[in-house]
C-alpha positions in Angstrom: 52.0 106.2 129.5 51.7 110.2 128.8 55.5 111.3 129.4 56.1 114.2 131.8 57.3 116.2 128.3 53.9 115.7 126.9 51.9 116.7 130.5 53.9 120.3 130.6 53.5 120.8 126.9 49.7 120.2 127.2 49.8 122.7 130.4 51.8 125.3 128.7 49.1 125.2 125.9 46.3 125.1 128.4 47.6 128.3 130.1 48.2 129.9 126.9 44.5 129.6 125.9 43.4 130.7 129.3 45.4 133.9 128.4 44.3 134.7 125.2 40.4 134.4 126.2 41.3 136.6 129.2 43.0 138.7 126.7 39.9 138.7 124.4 37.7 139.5 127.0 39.4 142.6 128.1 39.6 144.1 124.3 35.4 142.8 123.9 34.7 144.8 126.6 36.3 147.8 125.7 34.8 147.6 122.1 31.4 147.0 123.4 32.0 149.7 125.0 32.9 152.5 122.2 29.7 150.6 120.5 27.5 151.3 122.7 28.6 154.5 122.7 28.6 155.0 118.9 25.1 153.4 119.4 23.6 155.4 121.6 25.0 158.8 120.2 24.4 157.8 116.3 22.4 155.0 115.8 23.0 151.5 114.4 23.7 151.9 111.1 26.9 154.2 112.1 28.0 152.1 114.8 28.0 148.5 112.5 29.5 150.7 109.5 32.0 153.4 111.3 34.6 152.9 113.7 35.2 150.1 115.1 32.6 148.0 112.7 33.8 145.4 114.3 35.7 142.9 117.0 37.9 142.2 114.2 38.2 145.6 112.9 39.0 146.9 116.3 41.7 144.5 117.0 43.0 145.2 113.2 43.3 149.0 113.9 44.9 148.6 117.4 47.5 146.7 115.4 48.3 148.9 113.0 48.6 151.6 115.3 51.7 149.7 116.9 55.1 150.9 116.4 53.7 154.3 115.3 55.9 157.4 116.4 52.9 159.3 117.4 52.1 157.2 120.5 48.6 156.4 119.5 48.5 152.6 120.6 49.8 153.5 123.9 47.2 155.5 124.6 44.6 153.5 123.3 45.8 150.9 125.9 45.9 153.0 128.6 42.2 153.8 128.0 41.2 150.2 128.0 43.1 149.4 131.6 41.2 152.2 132.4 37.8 151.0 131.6 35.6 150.3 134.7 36.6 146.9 133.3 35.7 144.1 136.2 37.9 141.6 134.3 40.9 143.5 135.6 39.9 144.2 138.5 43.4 144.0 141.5 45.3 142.6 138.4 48.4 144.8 137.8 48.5 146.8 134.4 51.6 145.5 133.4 50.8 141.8 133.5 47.5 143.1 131.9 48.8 145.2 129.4 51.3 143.1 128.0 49.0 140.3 128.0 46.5 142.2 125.8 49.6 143.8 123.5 50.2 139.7 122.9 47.1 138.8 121.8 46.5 142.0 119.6 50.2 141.6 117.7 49.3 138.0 117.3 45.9 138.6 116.1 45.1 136.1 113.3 49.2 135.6 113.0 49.2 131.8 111.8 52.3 131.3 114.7 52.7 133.2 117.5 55.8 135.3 116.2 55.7 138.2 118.7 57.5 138.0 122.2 56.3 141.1 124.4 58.7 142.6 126.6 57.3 146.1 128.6 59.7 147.1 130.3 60.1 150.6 132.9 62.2 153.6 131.6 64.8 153.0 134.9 65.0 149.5 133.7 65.6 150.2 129.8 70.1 150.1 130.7 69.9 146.2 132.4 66.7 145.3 129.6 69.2 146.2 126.5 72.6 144.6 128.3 70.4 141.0 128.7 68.3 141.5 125.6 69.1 143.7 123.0 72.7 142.5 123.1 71.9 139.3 121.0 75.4 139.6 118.8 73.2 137.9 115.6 73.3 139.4 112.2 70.1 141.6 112.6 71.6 143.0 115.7 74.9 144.1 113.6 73.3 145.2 111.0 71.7 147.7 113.6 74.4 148.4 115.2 76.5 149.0 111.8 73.3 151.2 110.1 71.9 152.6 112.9 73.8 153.3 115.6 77.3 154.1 113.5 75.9 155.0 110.2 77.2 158.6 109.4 77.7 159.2 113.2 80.6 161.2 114.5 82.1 161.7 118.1 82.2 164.3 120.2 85.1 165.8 118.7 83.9 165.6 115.6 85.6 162.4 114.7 84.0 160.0 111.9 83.2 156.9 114.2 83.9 154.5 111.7 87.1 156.2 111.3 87.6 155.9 115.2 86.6 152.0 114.9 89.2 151.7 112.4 91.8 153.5 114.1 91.0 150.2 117.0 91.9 147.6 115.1 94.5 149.1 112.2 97.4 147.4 114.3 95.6 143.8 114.2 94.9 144.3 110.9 98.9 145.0 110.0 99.7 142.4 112.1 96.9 139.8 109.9 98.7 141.3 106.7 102.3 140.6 107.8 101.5 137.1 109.0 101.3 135.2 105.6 101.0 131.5 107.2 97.8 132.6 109.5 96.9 133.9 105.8 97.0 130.3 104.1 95.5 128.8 107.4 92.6 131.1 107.2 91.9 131.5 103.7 92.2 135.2 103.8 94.1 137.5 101.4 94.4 141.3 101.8 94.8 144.1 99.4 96.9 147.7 100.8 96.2 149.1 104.0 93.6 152.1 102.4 91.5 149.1 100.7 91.3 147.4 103.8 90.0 150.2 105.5 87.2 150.7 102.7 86.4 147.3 103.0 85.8 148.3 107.0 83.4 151.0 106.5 81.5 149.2 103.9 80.9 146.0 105.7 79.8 145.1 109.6 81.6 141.5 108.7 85.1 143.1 107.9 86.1 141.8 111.5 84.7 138.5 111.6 85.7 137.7 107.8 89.0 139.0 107.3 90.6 139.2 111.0 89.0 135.6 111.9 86.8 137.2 114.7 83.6 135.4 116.2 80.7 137.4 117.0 81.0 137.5 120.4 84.6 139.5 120.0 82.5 141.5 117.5 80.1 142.4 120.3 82.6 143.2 123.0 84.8 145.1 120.3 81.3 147.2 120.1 80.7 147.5 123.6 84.2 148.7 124.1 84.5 151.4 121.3 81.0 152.7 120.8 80.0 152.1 124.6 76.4 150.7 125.8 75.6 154.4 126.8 75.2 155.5 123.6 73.3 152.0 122.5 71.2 152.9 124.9 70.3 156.1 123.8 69.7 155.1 120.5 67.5 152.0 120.9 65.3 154.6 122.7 64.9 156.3 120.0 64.9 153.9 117.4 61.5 154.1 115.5 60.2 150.6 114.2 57.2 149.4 113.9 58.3 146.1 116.9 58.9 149.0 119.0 56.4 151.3 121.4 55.6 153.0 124.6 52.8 153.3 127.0 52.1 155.3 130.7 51.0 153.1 133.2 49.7 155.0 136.0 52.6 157.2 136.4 55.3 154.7 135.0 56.9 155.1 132.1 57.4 151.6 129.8 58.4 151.4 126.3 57.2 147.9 124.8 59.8 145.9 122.6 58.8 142.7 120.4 61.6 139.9 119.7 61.9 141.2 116.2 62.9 144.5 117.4 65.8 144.4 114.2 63.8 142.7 111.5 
């Protein structure tokens, strides 16, 4: 008997084909079209040898275009939703858009490793709260060369020196407290070396103050505030992150390996 595990995995994968040839036949379409016109305005031998040369070509240099800070594969998108495409016809751009970004990312991938997200500029504040937020290594690592790095406050403050000034009394308190010491298997050198272990490493917290990540990502949220996370992942340039108008919304389009 075919379990019910087995019925919705063979669903999933049928719907996942289904969307990839809808997904190829939106890109075709637009590439025939640029052929033709290639074609028609310098003959044969330029259209099979020049830009696009190809299906595969096409789809290559879409790709590579993603995640530059020019903009360029957002607007190459745009001009394929906007193709007198019939395939797309009443479908909303979004779903259609980040159904094609999927398929191009993944392009001859041998596993699927890109998750889509589009998401609207008004929506970017919740989208980086449920998402973004992941509290992993990657995401401290960002956090700690990014978004601190050699960033100062308003007043001109170090942040890093700010973060320290957070926690100095916990980390007196660890110091003093020599049978959470034993317990923990931490030892600690003079209050200046501690603090230069602080700025040097995102893990100071977690490694020598026995935090777990999650304390590490509210400490975060706390000191630096999401505001200014927010700010930054917008402007963040990677190539797992882009942006695209659709109609007259604004969307920027993140991957699941925004940090790697």
């Amino acid at each position: 008997m075919v379990t019910k595990s087995k019925i919705r995995r063979i669903l999933q994968e049928s719907t996942k084909g289904l969307m990839d040839r809808f997904a190829e036949g939106v890109i075709k379409f637009k590439y025939k079209e640029i052929y033709n016109h290639n074609l028609e305005r310098n003959g044969k031998e330029s259209a099979d040898n020049e830009y696009p040369k190809s299906f595969e070509g096409y789809i290559k240099h879409l790709k590579d275009l993603f995640g530059d800070e020019d903009g360029a594969f957002g607007i190459e998108i745009n001009r394929m939703l906007s193709s007198d495409n019939p395939l797309i016809e009443g479908i909303a751009s979004k779903d259609v858009a980040e159904n094609v970004i999927n398929y191009i990312l993944n392009y001859n991938e041998p596993e699927k490793k890109f998750r889509i997200h589009i998401v609207a500029e008004n929506d970017v504040f919740y989208f980086i709260n449920k998402e973004i937020f992941t509290c992993d290594d990657k995401f401290f690592e960002f956090v700690w060369d990014k978004l601190i790095g050699d960033g100062r406050t308003r007043w001109n403050e170090d942040l890093k020196d700010k973060l320290w000034g957070e926690i100095v009394d916990v980390v007196e308190e660890k110091m003093d407290d020599e049978e959470w010491q034993e317990e923990n298997g931490v030892t600690f050198d003079g209050l200046e070396r501690e603090k230069s272990y602080f700025r040097s490493y995102w893990h100071y917290p977690i490694q020598s103050l026995g935090w777990d990540n999650y304390e590490l990502c509210e400490f975060y949220k706390d000191v630096i505030g999401e505001e200014r996370l927010y700010k930054v992942i917008k402007t963040y340039v990677t190539e797992n992150k882009d942006k695209i108008y659709l109609g007259d919304t604004f969307y920027y389009i993140f991957t699941k390996n925004l940090f790697y």
